[in-house]
C-alpha atoms as one frame of an Amber mdcrd trajectory, in Angstrom:
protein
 215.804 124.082 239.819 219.116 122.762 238.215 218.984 119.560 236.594 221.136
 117.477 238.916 218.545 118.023 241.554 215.912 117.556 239.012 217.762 113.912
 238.468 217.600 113.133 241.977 213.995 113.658 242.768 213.687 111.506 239.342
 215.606 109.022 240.964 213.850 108.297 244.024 210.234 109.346 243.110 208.671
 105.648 242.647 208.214 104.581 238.856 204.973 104.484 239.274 204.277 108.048
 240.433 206.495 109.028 237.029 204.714 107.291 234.821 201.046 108.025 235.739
 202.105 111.724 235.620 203.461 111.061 232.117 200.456 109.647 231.226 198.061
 112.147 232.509 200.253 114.900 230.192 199.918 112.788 227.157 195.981 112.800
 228.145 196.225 116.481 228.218 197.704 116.822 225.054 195.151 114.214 223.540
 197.560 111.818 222.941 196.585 108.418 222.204 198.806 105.569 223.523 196.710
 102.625 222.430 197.800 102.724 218.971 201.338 103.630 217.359 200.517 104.820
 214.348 197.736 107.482 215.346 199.795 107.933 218.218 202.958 109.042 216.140
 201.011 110.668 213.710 199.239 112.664 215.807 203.163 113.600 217.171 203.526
 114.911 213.844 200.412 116.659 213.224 200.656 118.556 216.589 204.132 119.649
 216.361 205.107 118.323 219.539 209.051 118.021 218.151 208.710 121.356 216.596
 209.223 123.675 219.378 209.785 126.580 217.369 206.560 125.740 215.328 208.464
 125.807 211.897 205.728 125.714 209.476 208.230 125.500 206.427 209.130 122.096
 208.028 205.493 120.257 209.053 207.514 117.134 209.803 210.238 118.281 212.243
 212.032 115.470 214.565 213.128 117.582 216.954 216.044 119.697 217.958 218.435
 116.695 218.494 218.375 116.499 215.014 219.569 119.935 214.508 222.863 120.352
 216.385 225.342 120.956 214.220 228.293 119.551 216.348 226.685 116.883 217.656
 225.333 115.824 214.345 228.161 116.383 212.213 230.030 114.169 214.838 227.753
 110.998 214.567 227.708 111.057 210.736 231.762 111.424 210.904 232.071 108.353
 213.342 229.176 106.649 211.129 231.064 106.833 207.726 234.429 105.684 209.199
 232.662 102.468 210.374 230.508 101.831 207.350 233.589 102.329 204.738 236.100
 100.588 207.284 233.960  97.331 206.105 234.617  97.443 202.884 231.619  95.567
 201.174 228.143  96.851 199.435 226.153  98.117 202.527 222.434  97.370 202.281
 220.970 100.174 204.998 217.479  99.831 206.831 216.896 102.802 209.157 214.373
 101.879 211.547 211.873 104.940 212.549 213.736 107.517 209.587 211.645 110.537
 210.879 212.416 113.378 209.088 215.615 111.857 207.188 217.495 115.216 207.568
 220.529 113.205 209.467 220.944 110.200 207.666 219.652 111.479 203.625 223.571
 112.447 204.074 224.676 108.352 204.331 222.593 107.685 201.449 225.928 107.662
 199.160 227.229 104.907 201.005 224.980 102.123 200.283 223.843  99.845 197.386
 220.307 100.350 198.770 218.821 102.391 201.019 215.046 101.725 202.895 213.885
 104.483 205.358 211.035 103.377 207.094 208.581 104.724 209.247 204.883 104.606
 210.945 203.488 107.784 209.593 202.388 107.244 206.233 201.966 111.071 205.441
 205.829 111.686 206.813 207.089 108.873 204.171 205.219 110.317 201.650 206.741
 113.927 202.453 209.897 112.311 202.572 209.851 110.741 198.960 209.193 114.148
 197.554 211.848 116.074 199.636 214.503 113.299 198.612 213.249 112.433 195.529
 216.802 113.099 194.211 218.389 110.495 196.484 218.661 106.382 195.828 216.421
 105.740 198.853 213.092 103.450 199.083 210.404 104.968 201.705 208.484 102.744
 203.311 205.034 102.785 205.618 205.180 100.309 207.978 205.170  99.193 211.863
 208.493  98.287 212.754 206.963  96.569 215.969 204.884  93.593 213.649 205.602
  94.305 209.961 207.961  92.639 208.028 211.446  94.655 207.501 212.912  95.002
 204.300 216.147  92.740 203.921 219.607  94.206 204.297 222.927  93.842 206.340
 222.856  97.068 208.244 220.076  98.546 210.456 219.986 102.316 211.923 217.971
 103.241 214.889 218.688 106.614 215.755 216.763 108.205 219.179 213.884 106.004
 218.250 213.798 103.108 220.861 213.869 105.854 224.005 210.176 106.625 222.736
 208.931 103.303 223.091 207.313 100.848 226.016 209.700  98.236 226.871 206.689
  95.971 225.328 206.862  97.807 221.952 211.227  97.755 222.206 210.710  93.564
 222.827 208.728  93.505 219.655 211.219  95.590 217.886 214.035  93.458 218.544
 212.243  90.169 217.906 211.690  91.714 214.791 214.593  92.470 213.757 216.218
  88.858 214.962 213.560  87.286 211.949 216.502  88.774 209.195 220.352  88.314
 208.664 221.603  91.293 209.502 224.986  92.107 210.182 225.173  94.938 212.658
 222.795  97.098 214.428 223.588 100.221 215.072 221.557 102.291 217.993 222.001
 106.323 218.824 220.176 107.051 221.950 219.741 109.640 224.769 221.133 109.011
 228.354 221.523 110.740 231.792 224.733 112.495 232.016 225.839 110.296 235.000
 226.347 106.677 234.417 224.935 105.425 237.503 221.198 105.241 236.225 218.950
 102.247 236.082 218.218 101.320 232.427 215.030 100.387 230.943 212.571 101.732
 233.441 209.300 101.040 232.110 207.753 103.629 230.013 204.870 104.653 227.543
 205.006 105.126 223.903 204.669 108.924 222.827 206.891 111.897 222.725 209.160
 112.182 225.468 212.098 110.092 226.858 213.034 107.951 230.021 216.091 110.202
 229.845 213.557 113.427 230.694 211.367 112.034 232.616 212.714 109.046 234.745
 216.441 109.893 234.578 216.684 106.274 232.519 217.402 105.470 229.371 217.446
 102.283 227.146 220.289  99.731 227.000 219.454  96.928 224.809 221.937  94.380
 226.078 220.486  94.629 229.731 217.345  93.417 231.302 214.464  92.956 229.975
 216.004  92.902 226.353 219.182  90.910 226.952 219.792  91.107 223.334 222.417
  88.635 222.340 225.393  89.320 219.868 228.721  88.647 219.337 230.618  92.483
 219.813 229.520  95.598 221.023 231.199  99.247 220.201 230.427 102.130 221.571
 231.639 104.703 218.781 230.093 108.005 220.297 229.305 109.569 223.636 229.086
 113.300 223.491 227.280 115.300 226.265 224.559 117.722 225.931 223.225 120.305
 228.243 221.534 117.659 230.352 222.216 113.980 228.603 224.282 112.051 226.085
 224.152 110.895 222.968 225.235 107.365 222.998 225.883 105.727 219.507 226.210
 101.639 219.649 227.485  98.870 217.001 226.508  95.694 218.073 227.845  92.684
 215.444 225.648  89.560 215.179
């Protein structure tokens, strides 16, 4: 089946349907959706991003990490925007993952604070980058407090959460001064989708499974600010990636 038929049946199979399938997978796969940090833990400790089952890389975010073009592209339009403003940049990147896109941004900042749920992945991390300026931290970006900067990174990290947890993320972030927010996420190749279907935390994407994706200025998020730039939109097989500066 090709994936623009896929898309329709996505698109007119009732939410509902979608989602208790979703969740009956996760169930399968012993996935626990009650709580974040076992539940992105146990991401990790299962492999589920690690298709190929890499064991030189035990924490592996997944293959949209690892195109070359596609990557190589985002951190080109990301440097041009962070040196066109011409000030000391104090980075938080929200939900670092494995690091292996952004540890190359590092050299841009005054200080740099990865954070991340999975306390064994930030400890990985501060041994794998131990040469870089960057502070790992453990912590919930839902309810803990963020470290202070002027720039915040959020790359394919919001289309793997409930709109609930995404709410909590964003009044989160609102509690600091920061300057810009910049979001990278998957959507459908056609724009005609309906953003911010409800979803449930864990490994897969509204993109994949509901033919949705997440769009932060829309319903139920509305977030408020005063520009928005979209800076990338490149097409994959079956989706985008979308990169997004929004200026508060």
């Amino acid at each position: 089946m090709n994936f623009k038929l896929k898309a329709f049946i996505k698109k007119i199979i009732p939410n509902y349907i979608l989602l208790l399938r979703l969740k009956l997978i996760n169930k399968k796969k012993g996935i626990n959706n009650s709580d974040l940090k076992e539940l992105f833990t146990s991401i990790y400790s299962k492999s589920m991003w690690n298709k190929k089952n890499d064991a030189s890389e035990p924490f592996y975010s997944g293959i949209g990490s690892r195109d070359i073009d596609t990557v190589n592209n985002y951190k080109n339009k990301i440097e041009i925007f962070l040196k066109s403003l011409n000030q000391e940049l104090k980075i938080v990147d929200l939900g670092c993952g494995d690091f292996y896109v952004h540890s190359d941004l590092v050299y841009l900042s005054k200080s740099y604070y990865a954070v991340d749920i999975v306390k064994e992945l930030i400890e990985f991390n501060k041994k794998k980058y131990s040469n870089l300026n960057v502070e790992f931290i453990n912590l919930d970006i839902t309810k803990d407090k963020l470290p202070e900067g002027n720039i915040i990174l959020i790359r394919e990290v919001l289309q793997h959460l409930s709109n609930h947890n995404i709410k909590n993320v964003l009044k989160n972030i609102k509690k600091n001064n920061y300057h810009y927010l910049i979001i990278t996420e998957v959507l459908p190749l056609e724009d005609n989708f309906i953003a911010n279907k409800e979803f449930v935390d864990g490994p897969h994407t509204r993109t994949s499974y509901l033919e949705s994706a997440v769009d932060v200025s829309k319903n139920p998020f509305n977030l408020k600010y005063k520009t928005q730039k979209k800076i990338l939109d490149v097409k994959r097989k079956d989706s985008r990636l979308v990169t997004t500066i929004y200026e508060f």
